[in-house]
C-alpha positions in Angstrom: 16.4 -51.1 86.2 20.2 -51.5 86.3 20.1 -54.3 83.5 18.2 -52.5 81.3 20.7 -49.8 81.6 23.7 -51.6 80.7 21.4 -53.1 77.9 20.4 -49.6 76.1 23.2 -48.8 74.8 24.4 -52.0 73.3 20.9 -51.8 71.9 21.9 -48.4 70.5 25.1 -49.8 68.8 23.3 -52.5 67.3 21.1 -50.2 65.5 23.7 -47.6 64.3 24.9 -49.8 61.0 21.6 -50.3 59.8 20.7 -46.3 60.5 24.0 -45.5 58.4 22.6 -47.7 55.1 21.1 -45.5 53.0 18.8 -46.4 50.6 19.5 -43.8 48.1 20.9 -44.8 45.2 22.6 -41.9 42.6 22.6 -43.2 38.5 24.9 -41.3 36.2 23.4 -40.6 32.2 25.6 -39.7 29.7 22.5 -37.1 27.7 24.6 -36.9 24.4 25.1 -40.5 23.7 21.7 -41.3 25.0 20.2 -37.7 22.8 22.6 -39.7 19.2 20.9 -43.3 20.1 17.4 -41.5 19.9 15.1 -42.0 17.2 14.2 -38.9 15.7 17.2 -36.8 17.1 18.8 -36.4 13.6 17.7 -33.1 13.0 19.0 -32.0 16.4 21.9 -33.4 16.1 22.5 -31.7 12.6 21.2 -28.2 13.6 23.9 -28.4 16.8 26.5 -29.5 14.6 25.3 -26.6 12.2 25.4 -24.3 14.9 28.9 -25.3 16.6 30.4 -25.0 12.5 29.1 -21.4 11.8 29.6 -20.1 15.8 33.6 -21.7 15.2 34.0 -20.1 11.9 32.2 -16.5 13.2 34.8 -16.8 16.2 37.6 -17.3 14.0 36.8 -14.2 11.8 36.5 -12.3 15.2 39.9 -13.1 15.9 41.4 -12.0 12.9 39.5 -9.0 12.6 41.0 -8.2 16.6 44.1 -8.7 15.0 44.3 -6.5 12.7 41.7 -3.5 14.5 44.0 -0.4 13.7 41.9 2.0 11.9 38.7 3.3 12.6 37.0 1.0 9.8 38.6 -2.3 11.1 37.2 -1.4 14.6 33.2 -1.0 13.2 33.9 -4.2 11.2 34.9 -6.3 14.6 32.0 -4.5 16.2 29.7 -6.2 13.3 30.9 -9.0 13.5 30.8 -9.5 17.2 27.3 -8.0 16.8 26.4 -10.8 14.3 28.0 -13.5 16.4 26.0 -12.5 19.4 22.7 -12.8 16.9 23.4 -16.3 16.0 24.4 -17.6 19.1 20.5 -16.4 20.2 18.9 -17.6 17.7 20.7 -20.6 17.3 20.3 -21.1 21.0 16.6 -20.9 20.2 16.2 -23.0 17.8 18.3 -25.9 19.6 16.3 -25.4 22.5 13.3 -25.5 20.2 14.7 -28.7 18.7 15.5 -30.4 21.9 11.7 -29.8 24.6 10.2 -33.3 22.7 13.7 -35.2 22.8 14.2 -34.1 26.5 10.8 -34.8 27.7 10.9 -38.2 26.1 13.7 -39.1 27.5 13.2 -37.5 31.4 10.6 -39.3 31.1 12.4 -42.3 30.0 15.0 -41.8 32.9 12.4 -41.2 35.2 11.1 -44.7 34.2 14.2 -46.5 34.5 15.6 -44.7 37.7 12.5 -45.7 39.6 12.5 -49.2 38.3 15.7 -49.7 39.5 15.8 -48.3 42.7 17.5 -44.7 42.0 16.6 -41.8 43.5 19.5 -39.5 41.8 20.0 -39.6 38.2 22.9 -37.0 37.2 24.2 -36.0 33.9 27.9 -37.1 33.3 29.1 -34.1 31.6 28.2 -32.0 33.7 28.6 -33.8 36.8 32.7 -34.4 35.6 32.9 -30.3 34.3 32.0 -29.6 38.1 33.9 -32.2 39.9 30.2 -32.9 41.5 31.1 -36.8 41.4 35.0 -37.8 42.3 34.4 -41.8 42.3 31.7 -43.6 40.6 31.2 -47.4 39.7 30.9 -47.0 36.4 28.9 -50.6 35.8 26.7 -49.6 39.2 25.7 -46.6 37.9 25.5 -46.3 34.2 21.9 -45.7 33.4 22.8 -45.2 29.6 22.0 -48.7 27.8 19.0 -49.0 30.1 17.4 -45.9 28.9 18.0 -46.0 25.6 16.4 -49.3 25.9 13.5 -48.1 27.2 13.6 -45.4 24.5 13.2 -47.7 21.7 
């Protein structure tokens, strides 16, 4: 009884390294440069660029018109305008949302493909991953799951 005593716990400390391996594995995707590699993504990528010009230059007339809101007619004018802006950010937002659903189900499920293929259990977006300082270090060749799904895409 004694021996197996002292033998438990070195029987416990063998075990401990292999408890601490995990087997997860987290992939980082870069969805831009995987949405431009696409086929068919053209239009999206147009109506987003579309979008980003007209929001930039509705912006910019907002400022000005802020700038210069003294009288009671420049105030209902920067109230239109913000009014406007507001309107085509919605439907804009609609329709790039519209124009995204079949590129981002082919390519979750392209992702999805590739992650389990190669042992990944976490697949994260880089963009958004870096805006929220989700991911502080990352092997960039370990865990770039870009080239493989737009492989896989083609």
């Amino acid at each position: 009884m004694n021996r197996f005593m002292l033998l438990l716990p070195l029987a416990l400390l063998t075990t401990v390294p292999h408890a601490q391996q995990s087997k997860n594995r987290v992939g980082i995707l870069n969805v831009q440069t995987v949405v431009k590699a696409m086929p068919g993504a053209q239009a999206y990528l147009d109506l987003n660029a579309r979008a980003s010009s007209d929001l930039a230059a509705k912006q910019k007339n907002i400022q000005a018109l802020a700038a210069k809101a003294s009288t009671a007619a420049d105030r209902a004018a920067l109230t239109k305008a913000q009014q406007a802006y507001a309107a085509a950010r919605t439907d804009y937002a609609k329709r790039i949302d519209a124009a995204f659903k079949p590129l981002g189900t082919k390519m979750n499920a392209a992702v999805a493909k590739v992650a389990r293929a190669n042992g990944y259990t976490v697949v994260l977006d880089e963009r958004v991953a870096a805006q929220t300082s989700l991911i502080v270090y990352a092997n960039e060749g370990a865990t770039n799951l870009n080239n493989a799904v737009i492989k896989e895409l083609k």
